[in-house]
N, C-alpha and C positions, 0 to 999 in steps of 0.2 A: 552422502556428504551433507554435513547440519548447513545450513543457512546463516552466515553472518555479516555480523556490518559493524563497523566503527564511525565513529563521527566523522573523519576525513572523508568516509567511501560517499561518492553520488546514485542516490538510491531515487525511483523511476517507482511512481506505483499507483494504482486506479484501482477506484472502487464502483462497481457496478450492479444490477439490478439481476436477478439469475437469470431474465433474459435476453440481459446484456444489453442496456441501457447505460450507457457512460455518466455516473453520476458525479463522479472528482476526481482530480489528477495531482501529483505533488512529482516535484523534478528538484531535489534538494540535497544538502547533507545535514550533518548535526545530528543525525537518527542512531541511535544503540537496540533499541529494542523493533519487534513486530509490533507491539503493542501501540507507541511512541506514532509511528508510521500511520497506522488505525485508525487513533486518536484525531491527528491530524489533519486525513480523508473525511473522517465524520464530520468534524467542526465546518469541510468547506458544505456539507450539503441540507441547503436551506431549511430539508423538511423530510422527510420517511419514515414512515408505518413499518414498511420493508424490514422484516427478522434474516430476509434470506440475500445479504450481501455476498458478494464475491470483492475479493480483497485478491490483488496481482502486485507483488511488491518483486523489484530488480535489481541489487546491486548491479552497478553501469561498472564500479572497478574490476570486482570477483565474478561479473559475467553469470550470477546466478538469480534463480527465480524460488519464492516463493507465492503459492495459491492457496487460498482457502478453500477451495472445491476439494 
């Protein structure tokens, strides 16, 4: 099953360090794309060298997950 989102669904997503350092969180709607999502995560975090993110994104309506792992 593909992974989807509309701007209504509330999408749930963190982005972390590969050994799993919590570096940003978003709890929102308005999102269409992973990308959109991404973008957003990255903007909250101050500062990273870091190539090896893990990206955990959840629509909360459709009950689904996607991971960059």
């Amino acid at each position: 099953m593909a992974f989807r989102m509309t701007r209504r669904e509330t999408i749930k997503a963190y982005v972390s360090t590969a050994d799993g350092k919590l570096l940003a969180s978003v709890y929102d709607s308005g999102f269409t794309t992973i990308g959109q999502v991404k973008r957003t995560l990255i903007s909250k975090i101050p500062y990273t060298s870091s190539k090896n993110l893990v990206f955990q994104i959840t629509n909360q309506d459709r009950e689904t997950t996607w991971n960059s792992k």
